[in-house]
Residue, then its C-alpha position, 0 to 999 in steps of 0.5 A: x500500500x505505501x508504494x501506491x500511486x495514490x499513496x505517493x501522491x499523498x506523500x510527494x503531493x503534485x502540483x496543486x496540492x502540497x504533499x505531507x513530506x513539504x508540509x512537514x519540512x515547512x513545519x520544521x522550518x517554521x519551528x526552527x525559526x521560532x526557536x531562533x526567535x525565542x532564543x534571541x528574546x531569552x537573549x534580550x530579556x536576559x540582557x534587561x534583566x541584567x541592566x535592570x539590575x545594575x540600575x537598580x543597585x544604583x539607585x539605591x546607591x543614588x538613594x543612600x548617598x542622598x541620605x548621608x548628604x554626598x551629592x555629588x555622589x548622588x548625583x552620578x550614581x543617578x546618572x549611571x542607573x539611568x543609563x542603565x535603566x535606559x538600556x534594559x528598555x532598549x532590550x525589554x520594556x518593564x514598568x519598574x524601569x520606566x517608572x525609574x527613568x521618569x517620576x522615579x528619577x525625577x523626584x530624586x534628581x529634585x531633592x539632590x539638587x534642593x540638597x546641593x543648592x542649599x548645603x552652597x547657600x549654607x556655606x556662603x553664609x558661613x563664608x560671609x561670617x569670615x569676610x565680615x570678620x576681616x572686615x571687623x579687623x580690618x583687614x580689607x586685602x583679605x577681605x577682598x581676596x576672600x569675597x573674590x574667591x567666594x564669587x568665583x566660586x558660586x554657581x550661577x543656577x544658584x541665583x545671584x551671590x547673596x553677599x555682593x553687598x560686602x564689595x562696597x564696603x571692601x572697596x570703601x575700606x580699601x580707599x580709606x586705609x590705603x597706605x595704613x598697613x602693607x600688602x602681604x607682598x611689599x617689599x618695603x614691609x621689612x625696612x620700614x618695620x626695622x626702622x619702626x623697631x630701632x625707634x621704639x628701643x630708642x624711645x624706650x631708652x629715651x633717645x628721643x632725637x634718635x626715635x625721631x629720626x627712626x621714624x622719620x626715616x621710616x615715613x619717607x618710605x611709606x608715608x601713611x603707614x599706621x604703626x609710624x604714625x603711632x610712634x610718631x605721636x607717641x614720641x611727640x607725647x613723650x617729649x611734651x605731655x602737656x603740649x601733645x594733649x593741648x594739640x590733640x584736644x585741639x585736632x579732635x574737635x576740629x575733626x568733630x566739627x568737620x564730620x558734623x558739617x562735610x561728607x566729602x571723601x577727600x576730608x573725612x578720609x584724613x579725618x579718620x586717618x588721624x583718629x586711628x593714630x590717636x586711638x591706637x595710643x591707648x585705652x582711654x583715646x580709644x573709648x573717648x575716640x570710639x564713638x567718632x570714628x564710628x560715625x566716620x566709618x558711617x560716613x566713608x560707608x567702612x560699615x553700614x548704618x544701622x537701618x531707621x525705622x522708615x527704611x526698615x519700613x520701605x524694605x518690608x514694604x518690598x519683602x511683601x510684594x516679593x512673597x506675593x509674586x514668589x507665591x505664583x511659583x512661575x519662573x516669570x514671577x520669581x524673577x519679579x520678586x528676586x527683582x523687589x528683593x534687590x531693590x529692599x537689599x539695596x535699602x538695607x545691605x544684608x538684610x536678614x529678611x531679604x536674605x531668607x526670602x532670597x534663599x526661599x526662591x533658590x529653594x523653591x527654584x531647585x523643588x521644580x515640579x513637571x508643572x514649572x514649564x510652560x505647556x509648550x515647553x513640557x509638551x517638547x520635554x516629554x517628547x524628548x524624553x520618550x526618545x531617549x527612551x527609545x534610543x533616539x537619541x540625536x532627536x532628543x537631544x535636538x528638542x534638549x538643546x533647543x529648550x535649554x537655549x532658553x534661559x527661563x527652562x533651565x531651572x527645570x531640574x528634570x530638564x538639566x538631568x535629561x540634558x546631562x544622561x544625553x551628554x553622557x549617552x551620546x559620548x559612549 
């Protein structure tokens, strides 16, 4: 019976009908076929799996370096569970990685960058506590070298240097004492200070006309410098008692008179030049002097005045509409009420309300939400985030760069980190 024709025809089939033999070859083909398509789904599968792993022991990297306040560390082990996460959607979709690499990441890349934002807010306060003190000594090189550094240094998505109103007063400081102490790098520092030494051995042993000379000497070389002065009138006060007090309750109340009626500069800064060498005589010029070199210090804006009540009430005024506009939370409006807060600081330098509210928008700034962009905008990011997740990534960085060039999205937080895994992916 196998060997029938009809059989035969069956098993070879003929032209219109396919035998079992090319049915059965077409069955084993198909299979194989499916076989190289599973394998290769193991593969990719396997190959996410493996990449979501790795994202994942990153995040909780990101996660625990973000508790213990590293935020740099943060930060990149962030950036490495995204690329991570990134190629594990390439090989296989998963709901637990595009949850990561959206909201997940989003939220932590929000309160890393609140985090870093305010650990620099904190450490230019502490900052302006040493340029203060220098100021307070004064010593207004190292001042200015230290306001330099500190302005240097600040980032600029931090919003403006808070402590800017420091430059005055360092460059008024400068102006005023200029000649009264020496550069660190001076070349004339050593003579004049040895000169300044010998004087003061000669006065103590009551060589007077050798003291004089000493410190004459030492005013040719620098003719302003505080510690000459200082000898100088003490070597005057030796000499005469009697006369050196006559002329110097005389200079005092010439110096009064001249602050009660000038605000000239270029009157009041020998004014105050003169003060400081009789104060630094001794305990008793120093109280009675005190109280006039403050106001000279007023005066030559050395320090800034206590605020009066109309201008605390002009600053507050401000502050008000700063806290209304800061409410809106837009980009636009925050803008406007950094705005108020400038003018209320221009009021009262370093005004601790101002400050705080200042540092609230930075704040407020870096705790961006999807919603801080304008609809067209976020419409774009959106789009430019699903083709990085699609491995587009050209197009998405094309959207990327055009949203970034204007200046009101770039505190979008979400928006800086998809810019920075773009920079990251597209070099590897």
């Amino acid at each position: 019976m196998t060997g029938s024709p009809g059989f035969r025809a069956l098993f070879e089939g003929t032209a219109a009908q396919p035998g079992y033999d090319a049915l059965l070859q077409k069955a084993q083909s198909e299979r194989a076929r499916i076989d190289t398509i599973l394998a290769s789904a193991q593969v990719q599968s396997d190959a996410a799996a493996v990449a979501s792993i790795e994202g994942e022991k990153f995040f909780k990297d990101a996660q625990d370096a973000y508790a213990s306040g590293d935020t740099k560390a943060a930060s990149d082990n962030l950036n490495r569970s995204a690329d991570a996460y990134r190629r594990s959607l390439l090989y296989q979709y998963s709901d637990l990685a595009a949850a990561r690499v959206t909201k997940d990441f989003d939220e932590l890349s929000i309160q890393i960058e609140n985090m870093r934002k305010k650990a620099i807010i904190a450490g230019a306060k502490k900052g302006a506590d040493e340029i203060q003190v220098l100021i307070n000594k004064p010593d207004y090189p190292a001042a200015k070298d230290k306001l330099d550094a500190a302005e240097r240094a600040w980032p600029t998505d931090v919003g403006p240097y808070p402590y800017e109103s420091f430059r005055q007063l360092i460059e008024n400081g400068l102006a005023a004492t200029q000649g009264l102490t020496f550069d660190r790098q001076d070349h004339r520092a050593d003579v004049v200070n040895a000169l300044l030494s010998a004087a003061q051995t000669n006065l103590s042993a009551g060589r007077m006309n050798e003291a004089k000379r000493n410190v004459t000497d030492a005013q040719t070389v620098a003719p302003f410098y505080g510690a000459a002065r200082v000898l100088e009138l003490k070597i005057l006060r030796e000499a005469n008692p009697t006369k050196f007090k006559s002329e110097a309750d005389t200079l005092i109340a010439g110096i009064t008179k001249t602050v009660q009626e000038s605000n000239d500069p270029n009157v009041l800064i020998p004014a105050y030049r003169d003060l400081l060498g009789y104060s630094s005589l001794d305990e008793s010029y120093r109280k009675q002097l005190a109280p006039l070199i403050q106001e000279l210090r007023y005066r030559l804006k050395l320090d800034p005045r206590p605020p009066s009540p109309q201008q605390i009430a002009q600053a507050n005024v401000l502050l008000s509409q700063a806290r209304t506009y800061i409410k809106q939370g837009t980009e636009e409006s925050l803008g406007l009420a950094d705005a108020l807060i400038t003018q209320a600081l221009d009021i009262i330098p370093n005004y601790p309300p101002a400050t705080e509210l200042r540092q609230r928008i930075a704040d407020q700034r870096a705790a961006a939400t999807p919603d801080r962009l304008p609809p067209v905008a976020q419409a774009k990011y959106k789009q430019a985030q699903d083709f990085f997740l699609s491995g587009r990534l050209e197009e998405a960085n094309a959207i990327v760069k055009d949203l970034w060039d204007n200046p009101n999205n770039r505190p979008y937080v979400p928006l800086q980190q998809l810019r920075k895994r773009l920079e990251v992916a597209l070099q590897g």
